[in-house]
C-alpha positions in Angstrom: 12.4 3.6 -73.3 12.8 0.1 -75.1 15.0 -2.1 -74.0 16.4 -5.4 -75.3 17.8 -8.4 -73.2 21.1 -10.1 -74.5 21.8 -12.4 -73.5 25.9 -13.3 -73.7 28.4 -16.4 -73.3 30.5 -17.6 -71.3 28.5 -17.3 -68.1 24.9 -16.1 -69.5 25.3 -12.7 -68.5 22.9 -10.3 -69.6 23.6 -7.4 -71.5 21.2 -4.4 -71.9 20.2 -2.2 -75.0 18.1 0.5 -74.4 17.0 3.6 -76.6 14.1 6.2 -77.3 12.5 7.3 -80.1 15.1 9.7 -81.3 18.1 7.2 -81.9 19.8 7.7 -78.7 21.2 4.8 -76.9 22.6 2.9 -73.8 24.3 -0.4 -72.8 24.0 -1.5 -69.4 26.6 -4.6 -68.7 28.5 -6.1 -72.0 29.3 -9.6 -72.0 31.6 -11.6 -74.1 29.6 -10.8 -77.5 30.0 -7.4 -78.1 29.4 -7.7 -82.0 25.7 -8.6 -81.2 25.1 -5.1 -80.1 27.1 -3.4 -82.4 25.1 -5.0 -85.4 21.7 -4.1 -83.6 23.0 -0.7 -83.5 23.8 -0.1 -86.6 20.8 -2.4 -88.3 18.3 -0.1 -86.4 20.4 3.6 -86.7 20.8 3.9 -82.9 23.6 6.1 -81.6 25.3 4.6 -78.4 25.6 7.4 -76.1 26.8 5.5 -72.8 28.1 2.1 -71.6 26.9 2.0 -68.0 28.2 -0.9 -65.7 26.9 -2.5 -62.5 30.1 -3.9 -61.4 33.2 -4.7 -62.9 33.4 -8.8 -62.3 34.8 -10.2 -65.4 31.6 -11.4 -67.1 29.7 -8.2 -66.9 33.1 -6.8 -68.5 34.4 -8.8 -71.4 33.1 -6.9 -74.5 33.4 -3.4 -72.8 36.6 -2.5 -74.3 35.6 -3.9 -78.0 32.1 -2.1 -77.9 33.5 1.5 -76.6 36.2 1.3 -79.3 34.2 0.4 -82.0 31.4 3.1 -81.0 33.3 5.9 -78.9 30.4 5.5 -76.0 32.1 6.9 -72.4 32.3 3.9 -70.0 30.8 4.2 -66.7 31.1 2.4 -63.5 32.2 2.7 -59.7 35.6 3.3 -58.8 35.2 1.2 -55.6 35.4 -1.6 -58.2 38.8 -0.9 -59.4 40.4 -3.9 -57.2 38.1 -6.4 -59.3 40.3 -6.1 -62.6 43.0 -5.8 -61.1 42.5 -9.6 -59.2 40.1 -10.7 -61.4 38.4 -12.1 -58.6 34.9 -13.4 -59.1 35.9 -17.1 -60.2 38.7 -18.4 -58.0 38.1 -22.1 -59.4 38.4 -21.7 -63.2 40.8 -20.0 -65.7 39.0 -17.0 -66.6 39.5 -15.3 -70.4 41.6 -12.3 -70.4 39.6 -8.8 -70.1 40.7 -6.3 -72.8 41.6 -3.3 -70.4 39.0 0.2 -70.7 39.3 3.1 -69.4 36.0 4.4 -67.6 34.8 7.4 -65.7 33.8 7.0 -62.1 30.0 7.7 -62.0 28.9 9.4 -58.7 25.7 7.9 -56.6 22.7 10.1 -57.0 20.9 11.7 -60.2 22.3 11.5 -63.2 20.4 11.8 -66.4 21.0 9.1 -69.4 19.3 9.2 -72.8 17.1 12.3 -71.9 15.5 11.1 -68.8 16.3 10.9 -64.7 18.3 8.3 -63.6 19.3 7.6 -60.1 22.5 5.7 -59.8 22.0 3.4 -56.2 24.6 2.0 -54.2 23.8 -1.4 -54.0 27.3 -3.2 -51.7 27.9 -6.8 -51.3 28.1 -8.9 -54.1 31.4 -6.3 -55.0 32.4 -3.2 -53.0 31.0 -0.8 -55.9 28.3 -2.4 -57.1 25.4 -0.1 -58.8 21.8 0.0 -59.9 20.3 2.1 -62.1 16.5 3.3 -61.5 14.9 4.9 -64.2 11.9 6.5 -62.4 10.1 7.5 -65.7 9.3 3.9 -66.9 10.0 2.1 -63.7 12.8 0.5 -64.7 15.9 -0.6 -62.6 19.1 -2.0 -63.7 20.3 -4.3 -60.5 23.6 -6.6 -62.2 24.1 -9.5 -59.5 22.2 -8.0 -56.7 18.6 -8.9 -56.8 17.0 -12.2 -59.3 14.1 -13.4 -59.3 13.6 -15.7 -56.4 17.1 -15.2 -55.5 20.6 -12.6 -54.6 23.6 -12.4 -55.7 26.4 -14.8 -54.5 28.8 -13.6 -52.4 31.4 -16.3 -51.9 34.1 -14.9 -53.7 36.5 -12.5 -52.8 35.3 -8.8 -51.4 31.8 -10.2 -51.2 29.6 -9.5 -47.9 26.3 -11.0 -47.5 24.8 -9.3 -44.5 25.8 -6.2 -47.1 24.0 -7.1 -50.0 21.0 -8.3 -48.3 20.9 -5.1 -46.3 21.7 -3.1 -49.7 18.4 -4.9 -51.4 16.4 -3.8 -48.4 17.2 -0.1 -48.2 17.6 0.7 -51.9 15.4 -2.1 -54.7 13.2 -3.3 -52.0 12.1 0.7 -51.4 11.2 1.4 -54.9 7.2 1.3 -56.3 6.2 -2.6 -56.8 5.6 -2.1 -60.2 9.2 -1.3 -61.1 10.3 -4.1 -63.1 14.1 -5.5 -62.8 16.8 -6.4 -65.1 19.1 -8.5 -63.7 22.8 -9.9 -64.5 21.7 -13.0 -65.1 18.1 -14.9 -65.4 14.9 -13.6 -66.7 13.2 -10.1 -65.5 11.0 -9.2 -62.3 9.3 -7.2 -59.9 10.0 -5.0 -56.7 6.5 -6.2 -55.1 7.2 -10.0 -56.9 10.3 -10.1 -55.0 9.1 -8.8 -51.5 6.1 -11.0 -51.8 8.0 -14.6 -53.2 11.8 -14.5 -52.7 12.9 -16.2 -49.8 15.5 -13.9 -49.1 12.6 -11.2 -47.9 9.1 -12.7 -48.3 7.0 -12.9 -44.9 7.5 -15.9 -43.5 
C-alpha cells in the first residue's frame, strides 16, 4: 500500500490517499480541497474505490460530498456520528463554512476488507461518539483521525466529547497494536504505537 499525506485548509486537516499496485484506491478523511485528490487521481490512473471517514466533525468532512460526486466512491463512516452534522458542533467559537450534505453508509466495527487487503475498523469513543480507526494489519498501518498525535490526544472540549473515553479508547484499541505500526493522524505529522507508549505524556511511564 502507498499512501500520500494531504494536507488541507481551513484547519490543516489531513487527508489520506492510498492505493496498490493495480490502480485501486481509498481516501481516508477529505478536507476542504477536494480538487487536490481528484487531480492526483486522475494524473496517476487510480480508481477511487472508497471514501472512508474517522468522524464526521466538519473539517474532516468539507470536500466529502465534492469528491464522491465527482468519482462515484461509497462514503463510509459511523452512524453514531450522525448528531455532528446535524449541530455542527466541533467549533462553538467561530463561523464554520457550510458542509455540502453526503449520504454515507454506516460501516460496522470489525473486519472489513478495503483495496484487497484486511482492515479492522476500531471503535475509538471520545473525541466524538462514533469516532473510528482503521488498522491495516498487512503493512502496519492505522488510520486514527483526532484520537491519537504524536505527543498528544484529541481535544475533547467541544460538544459530545469525553476524555476519560478517549484516553481509555487509546489504551484498549491503538495502544494494543504491534509498536511498529505507524499512525496517520487528523492533524500533525505521522508516528508510532511504541513512540507513543514510550514519549507521549498522555501514557509514557512516568
Amino acid at each position: 500500500m502507498y499512501i500520500k499525506t494531504f494536507p488541507m485548509q481551513p484547519y490543516g486537516v489531513n487527508s489520506y490517499l492510498a492505493w496498490n499496485a493495480d490502480g485501486t484506491a481509498l481516501v481516508v478523511d477529505c478536507g476542504g480541497q477536494p480538487d487536490v485528490l481528484v487531480e492526483h487521481l486522475q494524473a496517476y490512473s487510480l480508481k477511487l474505490t472508497a471514501i472512508l471517514l474517522t468522524h464526521l466533525h466538519h473539517d474532516h468532512v468539507l470536500g466529502v460530498a465534492t469528491l464522491a460526486a465527482q468519482t462515484g466512491a461509497p462514503v463510509f463512516a459511523s452512524a453514531a456520528d450522525a448528531v455532528l452534522v446535524e449541530t455542527d458542533s466541533d467549533s462553538p467559537d467561530a463561523a464554520l463554512p457550510a458542509v455540502p450534505p453526503f449520504a454515507f453508509k454506516d460501516i460496522r466495527h470489525g473486519r472489513a476488507t478495503f483495496l484487497g487487503e484486511p482492515c479492522l475498523v476500531l471503535p475509538v469513543p471520545g473525541h466524538t461518539p462514533g469516532h473510528l480507526a482503521y488498522f491495516f494489519p498487512k503493512t502496519l498501518t492505522a488510520f486514527t483521525g483526532d484520537t491519537l498525535f504524536r505527543g498528544s490526544v484529541g481535544r475533547t472540549d467541544s460538544p459530545y466529547g469525553d476524555a476519560s473515553l478517549l484516553l481509555e479508547s487509546i489504551r484498549s484499541r491503538l495502544l494494543v497494536l504491534p509498536d511498529a505500526v505507524e499512525l496517520f493522524p487528523g492533524h500533525g505529522p505521522s508516528t508510532t504505537v511504541g513512540r507513543e507508549k514510550a514519549e507521549n505524556p498522555f501514557f509514557a511511564p512516568k
